[in-house]
VOPAGU-2260 file (C-alpha; in pm, 1 decimal, decimal comma):
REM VOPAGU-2260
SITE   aa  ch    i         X         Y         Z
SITE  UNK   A    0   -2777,4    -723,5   -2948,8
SITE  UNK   A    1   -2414,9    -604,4   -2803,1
SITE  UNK   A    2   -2144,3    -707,4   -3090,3
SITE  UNK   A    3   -1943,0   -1004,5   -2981,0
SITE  UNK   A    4   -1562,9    -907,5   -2894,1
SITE  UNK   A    5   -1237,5   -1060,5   -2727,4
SITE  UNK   A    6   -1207,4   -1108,9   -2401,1
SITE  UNK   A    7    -956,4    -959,8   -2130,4
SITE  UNK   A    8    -801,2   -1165,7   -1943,5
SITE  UNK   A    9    -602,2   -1062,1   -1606,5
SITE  UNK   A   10    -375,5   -1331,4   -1498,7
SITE  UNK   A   11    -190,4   -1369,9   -1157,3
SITE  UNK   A   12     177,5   -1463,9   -1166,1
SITE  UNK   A   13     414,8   -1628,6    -873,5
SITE  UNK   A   14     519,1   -1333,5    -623,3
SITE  UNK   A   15     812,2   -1574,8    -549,8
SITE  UNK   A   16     802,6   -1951,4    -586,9
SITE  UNK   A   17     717,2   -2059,3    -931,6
SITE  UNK   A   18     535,0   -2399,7    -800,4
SITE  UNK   A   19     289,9   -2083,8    -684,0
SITE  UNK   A   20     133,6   -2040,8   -1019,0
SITE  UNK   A   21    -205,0   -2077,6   -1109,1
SITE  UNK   A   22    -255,6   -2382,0   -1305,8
SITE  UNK   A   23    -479,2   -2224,4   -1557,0
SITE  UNK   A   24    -166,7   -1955,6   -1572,3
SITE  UNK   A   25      13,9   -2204,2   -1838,3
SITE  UNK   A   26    -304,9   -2267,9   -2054,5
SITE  UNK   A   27    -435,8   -1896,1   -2100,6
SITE  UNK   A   28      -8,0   -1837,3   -2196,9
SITE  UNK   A   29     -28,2   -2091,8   -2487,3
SITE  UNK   A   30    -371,7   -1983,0   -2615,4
SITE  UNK   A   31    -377,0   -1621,8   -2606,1
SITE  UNK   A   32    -399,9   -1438,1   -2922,9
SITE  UNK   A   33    -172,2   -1135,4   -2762,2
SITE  UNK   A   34     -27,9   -1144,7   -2452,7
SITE  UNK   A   35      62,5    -795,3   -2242,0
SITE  UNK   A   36     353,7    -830,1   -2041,3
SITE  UNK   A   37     476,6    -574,8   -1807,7
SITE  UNK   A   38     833,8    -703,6   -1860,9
SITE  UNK   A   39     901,9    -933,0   -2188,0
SITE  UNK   A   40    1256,5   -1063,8   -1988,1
SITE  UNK   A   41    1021,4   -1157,6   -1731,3
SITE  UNK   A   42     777,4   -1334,9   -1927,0
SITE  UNK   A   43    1021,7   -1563,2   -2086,3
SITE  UNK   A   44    1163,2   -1655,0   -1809,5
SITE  UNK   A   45     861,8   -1779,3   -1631,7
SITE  UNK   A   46     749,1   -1947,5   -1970,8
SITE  UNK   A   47    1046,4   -2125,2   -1944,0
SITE  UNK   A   48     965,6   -2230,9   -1596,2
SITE  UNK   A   49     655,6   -2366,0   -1677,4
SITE  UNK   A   50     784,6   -2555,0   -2022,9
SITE  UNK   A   51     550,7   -2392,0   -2263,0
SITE  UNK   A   52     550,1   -2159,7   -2545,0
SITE  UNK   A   53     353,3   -1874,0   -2642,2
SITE  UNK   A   54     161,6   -1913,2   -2948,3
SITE  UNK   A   55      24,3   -1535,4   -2971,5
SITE  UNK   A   56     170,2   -1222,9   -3012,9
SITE  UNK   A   57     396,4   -1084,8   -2728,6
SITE  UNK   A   58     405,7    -681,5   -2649,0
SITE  UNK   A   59     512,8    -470,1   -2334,7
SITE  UNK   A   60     323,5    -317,3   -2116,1
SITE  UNK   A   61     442,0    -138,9   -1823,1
SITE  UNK   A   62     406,9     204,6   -1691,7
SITE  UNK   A   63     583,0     420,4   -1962,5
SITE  UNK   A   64     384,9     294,7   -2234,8
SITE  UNK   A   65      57,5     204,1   -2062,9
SITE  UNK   A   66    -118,3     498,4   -2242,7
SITE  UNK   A   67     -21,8     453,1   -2594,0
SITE  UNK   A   68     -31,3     124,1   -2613,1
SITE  UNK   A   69    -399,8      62,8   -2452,0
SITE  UNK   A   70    -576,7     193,0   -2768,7
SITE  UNK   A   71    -391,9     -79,1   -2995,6
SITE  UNK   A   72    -502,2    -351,9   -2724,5
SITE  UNK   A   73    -823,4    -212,9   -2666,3
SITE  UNK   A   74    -881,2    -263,8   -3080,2
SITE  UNK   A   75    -742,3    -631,4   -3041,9
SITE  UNK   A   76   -1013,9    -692,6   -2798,5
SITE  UNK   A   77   -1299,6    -493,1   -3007,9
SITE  UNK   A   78   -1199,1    -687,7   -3317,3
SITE  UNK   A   79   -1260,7   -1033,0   -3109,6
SITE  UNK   A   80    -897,4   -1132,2   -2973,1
SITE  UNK   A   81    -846,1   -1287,4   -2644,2
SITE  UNK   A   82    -615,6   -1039,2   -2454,5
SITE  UNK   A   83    -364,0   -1154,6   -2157,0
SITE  UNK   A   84    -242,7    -901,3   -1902,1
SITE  UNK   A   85      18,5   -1022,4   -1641,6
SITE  UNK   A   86     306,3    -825,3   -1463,6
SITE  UNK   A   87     635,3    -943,5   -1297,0
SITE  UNK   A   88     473,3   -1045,3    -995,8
SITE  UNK   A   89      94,3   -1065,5    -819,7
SITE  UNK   A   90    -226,3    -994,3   -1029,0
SITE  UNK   A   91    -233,5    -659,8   -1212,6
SITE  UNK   A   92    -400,9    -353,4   -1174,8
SITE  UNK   A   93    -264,7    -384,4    -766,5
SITE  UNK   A   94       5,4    -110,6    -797,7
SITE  UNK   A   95     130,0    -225,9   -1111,9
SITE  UNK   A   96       9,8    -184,1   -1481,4
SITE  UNK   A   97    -345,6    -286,3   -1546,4
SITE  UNK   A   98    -622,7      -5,3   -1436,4
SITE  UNK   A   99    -642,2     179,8   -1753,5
SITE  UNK   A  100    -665,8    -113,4   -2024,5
SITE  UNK   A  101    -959,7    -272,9   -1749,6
SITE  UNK   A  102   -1128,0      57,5   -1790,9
SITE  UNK   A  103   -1124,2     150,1   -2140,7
SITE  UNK   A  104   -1201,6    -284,9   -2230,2
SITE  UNK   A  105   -1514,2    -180,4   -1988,9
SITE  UNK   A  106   -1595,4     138,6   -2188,1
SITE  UNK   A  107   -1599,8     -86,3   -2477,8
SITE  UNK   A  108   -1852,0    -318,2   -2336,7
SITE  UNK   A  109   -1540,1    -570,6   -2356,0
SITE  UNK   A  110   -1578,9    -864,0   -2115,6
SITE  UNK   A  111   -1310,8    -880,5   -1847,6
SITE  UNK   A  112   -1204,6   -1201,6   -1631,3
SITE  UNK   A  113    -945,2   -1330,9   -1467,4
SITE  UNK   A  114    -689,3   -1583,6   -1324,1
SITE  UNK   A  115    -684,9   -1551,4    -958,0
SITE  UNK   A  116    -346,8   -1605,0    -836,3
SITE  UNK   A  117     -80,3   -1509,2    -578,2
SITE  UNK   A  118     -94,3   -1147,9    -364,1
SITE  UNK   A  119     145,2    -985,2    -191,3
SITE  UNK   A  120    -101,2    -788,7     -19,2
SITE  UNK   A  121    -318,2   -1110,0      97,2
SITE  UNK   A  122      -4,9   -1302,2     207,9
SITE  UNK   A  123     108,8   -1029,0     364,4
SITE  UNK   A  124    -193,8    -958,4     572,9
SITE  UNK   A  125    -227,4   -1337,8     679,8
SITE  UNK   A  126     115,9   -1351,9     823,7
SITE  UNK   A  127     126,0   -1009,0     976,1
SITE  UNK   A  128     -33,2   -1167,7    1301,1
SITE  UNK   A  129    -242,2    -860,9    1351,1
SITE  UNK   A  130    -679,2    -805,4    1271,6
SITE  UNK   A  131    -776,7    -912,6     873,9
SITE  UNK   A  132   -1113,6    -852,0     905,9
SITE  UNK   A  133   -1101,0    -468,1     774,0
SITE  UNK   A  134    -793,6    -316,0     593,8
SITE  UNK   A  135    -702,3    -122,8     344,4
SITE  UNK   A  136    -427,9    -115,7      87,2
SITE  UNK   A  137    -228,3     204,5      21,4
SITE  UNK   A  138      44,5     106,9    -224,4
SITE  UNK   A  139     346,3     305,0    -214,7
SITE  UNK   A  140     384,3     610,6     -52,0
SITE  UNK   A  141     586,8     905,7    -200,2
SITE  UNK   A  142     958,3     925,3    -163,1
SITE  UNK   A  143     999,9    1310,5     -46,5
SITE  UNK   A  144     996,8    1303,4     281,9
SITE  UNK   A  145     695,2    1561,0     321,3
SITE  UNK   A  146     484,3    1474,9      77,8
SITE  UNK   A  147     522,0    1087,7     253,3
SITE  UNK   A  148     443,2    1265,7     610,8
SITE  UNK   A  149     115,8    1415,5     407,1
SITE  UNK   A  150       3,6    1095,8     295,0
SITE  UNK   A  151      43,3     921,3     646,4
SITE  UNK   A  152    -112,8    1198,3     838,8
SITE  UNK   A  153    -407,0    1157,4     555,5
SITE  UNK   A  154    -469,8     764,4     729,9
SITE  UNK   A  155    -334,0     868,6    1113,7
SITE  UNK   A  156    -675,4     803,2    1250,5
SITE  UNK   A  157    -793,5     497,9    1029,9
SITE  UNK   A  158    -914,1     190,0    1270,3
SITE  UNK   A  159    -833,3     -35,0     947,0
SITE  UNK   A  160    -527,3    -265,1     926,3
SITE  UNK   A  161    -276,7     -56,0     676,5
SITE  UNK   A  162     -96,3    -236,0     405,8
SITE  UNK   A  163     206,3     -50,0     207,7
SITE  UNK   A  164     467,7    -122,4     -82,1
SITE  UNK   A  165     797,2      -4,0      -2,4
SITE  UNK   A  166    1144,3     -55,6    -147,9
SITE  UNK   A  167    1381,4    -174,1      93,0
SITE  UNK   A  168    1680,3     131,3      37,0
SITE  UNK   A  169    1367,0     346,3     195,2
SITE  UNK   A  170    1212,4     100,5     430,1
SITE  UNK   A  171    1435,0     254,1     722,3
SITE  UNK   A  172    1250,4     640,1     656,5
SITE  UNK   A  173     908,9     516,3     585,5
SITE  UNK   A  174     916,7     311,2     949,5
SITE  UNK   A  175    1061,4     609,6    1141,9
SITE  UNK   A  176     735,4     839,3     948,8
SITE  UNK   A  177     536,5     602,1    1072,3
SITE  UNK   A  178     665,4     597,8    1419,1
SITE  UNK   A  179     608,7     930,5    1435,5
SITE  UNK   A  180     305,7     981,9    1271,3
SITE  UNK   A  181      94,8     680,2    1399,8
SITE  UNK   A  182     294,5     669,7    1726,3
SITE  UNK   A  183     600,9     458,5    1818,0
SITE  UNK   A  184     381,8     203,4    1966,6
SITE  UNK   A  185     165,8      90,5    1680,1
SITE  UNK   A  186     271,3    -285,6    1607,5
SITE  UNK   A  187     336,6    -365,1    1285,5
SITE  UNK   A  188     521,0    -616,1    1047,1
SITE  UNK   A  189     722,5    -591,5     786,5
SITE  UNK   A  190     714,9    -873,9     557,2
SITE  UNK   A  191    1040,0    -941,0     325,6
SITE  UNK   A  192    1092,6   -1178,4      16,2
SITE  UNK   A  193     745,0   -1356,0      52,6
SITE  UNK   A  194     744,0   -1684,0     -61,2
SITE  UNK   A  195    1100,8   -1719,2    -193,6
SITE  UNK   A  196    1368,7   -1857,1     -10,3
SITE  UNK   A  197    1484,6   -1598,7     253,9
SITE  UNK   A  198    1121,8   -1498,0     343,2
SITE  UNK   A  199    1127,9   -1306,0     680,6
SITE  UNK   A  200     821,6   -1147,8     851,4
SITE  UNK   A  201     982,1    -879,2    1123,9
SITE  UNK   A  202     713,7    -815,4    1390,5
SITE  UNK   A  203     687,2    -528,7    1641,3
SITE  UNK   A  204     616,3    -163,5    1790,4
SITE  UNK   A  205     706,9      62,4    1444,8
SITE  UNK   A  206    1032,6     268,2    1676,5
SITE  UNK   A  207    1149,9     -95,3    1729,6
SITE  UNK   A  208    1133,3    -178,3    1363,3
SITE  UNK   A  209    1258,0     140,4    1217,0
SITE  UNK   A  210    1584,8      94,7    1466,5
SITE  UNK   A  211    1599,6    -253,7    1279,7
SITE  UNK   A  212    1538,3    -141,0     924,5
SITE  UNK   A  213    1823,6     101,9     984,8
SITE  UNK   A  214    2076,6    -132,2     966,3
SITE  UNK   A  215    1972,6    -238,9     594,9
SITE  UNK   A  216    1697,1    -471,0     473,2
SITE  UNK   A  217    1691,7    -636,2     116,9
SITE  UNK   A  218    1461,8    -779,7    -118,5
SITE  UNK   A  219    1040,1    -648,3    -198,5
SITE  UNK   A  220     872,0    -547,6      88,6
SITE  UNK   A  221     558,9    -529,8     218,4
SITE  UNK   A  222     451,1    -335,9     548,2
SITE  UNK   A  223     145,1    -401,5     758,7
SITE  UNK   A  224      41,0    -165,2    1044,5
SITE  UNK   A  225    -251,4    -204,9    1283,8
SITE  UNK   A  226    -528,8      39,8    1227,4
SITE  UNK   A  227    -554,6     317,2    1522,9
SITE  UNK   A  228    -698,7     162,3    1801,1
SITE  UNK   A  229   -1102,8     200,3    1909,9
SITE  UNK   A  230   -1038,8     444,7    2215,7
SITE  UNK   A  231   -1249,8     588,9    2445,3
SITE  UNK   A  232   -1261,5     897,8    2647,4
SITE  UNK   A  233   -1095,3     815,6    2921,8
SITE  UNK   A  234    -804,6     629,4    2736,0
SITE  UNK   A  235    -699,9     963,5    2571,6
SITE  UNK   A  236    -459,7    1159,2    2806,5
SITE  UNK   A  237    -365,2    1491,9    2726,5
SITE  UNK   A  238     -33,4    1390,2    2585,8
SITE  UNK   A  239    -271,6    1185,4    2266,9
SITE  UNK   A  240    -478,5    1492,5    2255,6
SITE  UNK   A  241    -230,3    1729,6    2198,5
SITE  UNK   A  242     -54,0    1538,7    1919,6
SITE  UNK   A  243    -352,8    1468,2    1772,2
SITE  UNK   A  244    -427,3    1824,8    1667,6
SITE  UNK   A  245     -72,0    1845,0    1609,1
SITE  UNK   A  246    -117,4    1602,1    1302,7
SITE  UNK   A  247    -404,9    1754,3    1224,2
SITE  UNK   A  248    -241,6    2110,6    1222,2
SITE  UNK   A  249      27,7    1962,7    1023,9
SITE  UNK   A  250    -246,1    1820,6     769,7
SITE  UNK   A  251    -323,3    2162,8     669,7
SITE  UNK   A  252    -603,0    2252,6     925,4
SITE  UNK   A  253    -640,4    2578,8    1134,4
SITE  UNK   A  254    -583,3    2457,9    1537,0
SITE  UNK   A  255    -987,9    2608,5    1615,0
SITE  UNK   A  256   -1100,5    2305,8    1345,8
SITE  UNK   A  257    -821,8    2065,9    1441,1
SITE  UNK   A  258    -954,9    2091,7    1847,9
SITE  UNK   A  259   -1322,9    2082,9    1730,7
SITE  UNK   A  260   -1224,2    1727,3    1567,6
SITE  UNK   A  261   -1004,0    1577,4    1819,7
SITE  UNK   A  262   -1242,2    1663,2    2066,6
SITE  UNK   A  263   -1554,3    1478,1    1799,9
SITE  UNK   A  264   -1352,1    1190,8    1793,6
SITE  UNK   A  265   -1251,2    1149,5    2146,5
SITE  UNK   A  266   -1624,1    1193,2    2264,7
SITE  UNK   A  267   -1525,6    1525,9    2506,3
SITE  UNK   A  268   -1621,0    1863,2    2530,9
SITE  UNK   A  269   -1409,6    2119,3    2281,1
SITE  UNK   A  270   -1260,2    2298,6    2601,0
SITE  UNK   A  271   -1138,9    2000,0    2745,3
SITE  UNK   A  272    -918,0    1986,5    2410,3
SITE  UNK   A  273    -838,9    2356,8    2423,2
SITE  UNK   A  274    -724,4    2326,4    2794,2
SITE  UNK   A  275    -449,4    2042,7    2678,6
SITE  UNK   A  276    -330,4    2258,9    2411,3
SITE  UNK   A  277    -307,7    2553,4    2614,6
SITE  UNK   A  278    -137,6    2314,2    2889,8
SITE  UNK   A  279     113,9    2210,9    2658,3
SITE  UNK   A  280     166,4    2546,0    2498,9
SITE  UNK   A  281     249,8    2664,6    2860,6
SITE  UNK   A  282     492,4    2387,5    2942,0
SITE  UNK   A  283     714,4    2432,2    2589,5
SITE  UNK   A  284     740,3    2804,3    2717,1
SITE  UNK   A  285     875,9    2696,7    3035,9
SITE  UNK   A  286    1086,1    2422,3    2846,6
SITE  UNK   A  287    1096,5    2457,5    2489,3
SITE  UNK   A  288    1398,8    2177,8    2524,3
SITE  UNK   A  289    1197,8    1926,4    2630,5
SITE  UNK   A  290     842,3    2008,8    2653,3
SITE  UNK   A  291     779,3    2091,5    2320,6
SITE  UNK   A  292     868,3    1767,2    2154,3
SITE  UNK   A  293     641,6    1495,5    2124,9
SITE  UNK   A  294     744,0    1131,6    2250,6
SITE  UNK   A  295    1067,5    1033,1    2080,3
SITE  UNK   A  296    1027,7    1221,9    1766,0
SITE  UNK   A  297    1186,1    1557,0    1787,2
SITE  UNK   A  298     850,5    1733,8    1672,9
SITE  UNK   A  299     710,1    2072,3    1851,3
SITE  UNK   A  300     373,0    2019,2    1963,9
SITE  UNK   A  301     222,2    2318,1    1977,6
């Protein structure tokens, strides 16, 4: 028989309004023998809101200390205590403290539940006004500027709604990445202070919102953009083909591969790819002022 141990317990907290809050939230606070907090400020502050008291013992756990402090949990658990992991907003593990102690409770044989509760990602996605049914979520995306171009190129042709994390003194750069990666046409929304009192969800092609974000945007932030859209042959013109192998050139690949998989995806012959590039080669040699660039983003094509 497996020995009997604690139990892990990963509980959702409010993402903005406290009346949000799981109503098991308040009993699994009082009864926990240790409770995990990814800020301690935090957590007495939303005990407070609630009017109860922790009766177990309270420790930090955020990012710094995540891996020396998951063997001592991981121990509590082993020896039989009941274990609760929250963070300062939305359930954890989502882009905020939580993967490894889940992991090693698991290698343990530990048994691991949880308190559903609020999501910025789920809100997010309900409100953005655009398709639900597939998506993916890709956190946050790197602050230098290349490595953040890498990432985006990495997702350029997924058909999936895209959901981000972004923090708002960025928000402007990220959007004009975008814009440029995905194309200035790709609708989006950007979805600010969700569920608190100034919520705003900004909706619109990603050029139009990156104009708007330059001005300055406050509060957390969460970005939705529409997955790249089902096309067929005929609904790629030269101009997509071309800056498709551009991104894909960009990525890292040689331009023979990058034309063999633009022309895969687009359902047409290789030479038919080849003929664009050479097309627009031609034309920045002519032009290299103009014809080079790609729509509105300053980027040689070719």
């Amino acid at each position: 028989m497996a020995p009997v141990t604690g139990t892990l317990v990963l509980a959702g907290t409010p993402i903005g309004d406290i009346a949000d809050a799981p109503p098991r939230l308040a009993a699994e606070l009082q009864s926990a023998d240790v409770v995990a907090a990814e800020d301690t400020r935090r957590l007495r502050g939303l005990t407070r809101a609630l009017g109860i008291h922790t009766s177990g013992r309270v420790v930090s756990y955020f990012e710094g200390n995540e891996s020396a402090r998951t063997p001592e949990l991981v121990e509590a658990l082993v020896g039989g205590a009941r274990v609760l992991l929250v963070t300062d907003a939305g359930m954890p593990s989502v882009s905020d403290p939580g993967y490894r102690l889940v992991a090693a409770a698991v290698e343990e044989g530990v048994r691991v539940t949880a308190v559903p509760g609020p999501s910025a990602v789920l809100t997010a996605l309900a409100l953005s006004g655009l398709p639900v049914d597939r998506f993916c979520f890709e956190g946050f995306l790197p602050r230098k500027a290349g490595e953040r171009l890498g990432r985006l190129r990495e997702v350029a042709d997924e058909r999936r709604t895209l959901v981000y994390f972004e923090a708002p003194h960025r928000l402007d750069d990220t959007l004009a990445a975008m814009a440029e990666v995905f194309g200035a046409d790709r609708r989006a929304a950007v979805c600010r202070e969700l569920t608190k009192t100034y919520e705003e969800v900004k909706r619109g092609p990603l050029a139009d919102l990156a104009a708007w974000a330059a001005e300055g945007v406050r509060g957390e932030i969460t970005v939705v953009v529409e997955g790249a859209p089902e096309t067929g042959p005929a609904a790629l013109d030269a101009e997509e083909l071309v800056r498709r192998v551009r991104v894909r050139e960009e990525a890292g690949e040689r331009r023979k591969e990058a034309i063999a998989a633009v022309a895969a995806e687009a359902g047409l012959p290789k030479r038919e790819v080849f003929d664009a590039v050479v097309a627009a080669k031609n034309a920045a040699a002519q032009d290299p002022g103009k014809a080079a660039r790609g729509p509105g983003n300053g980027k040689e094509l070719i």
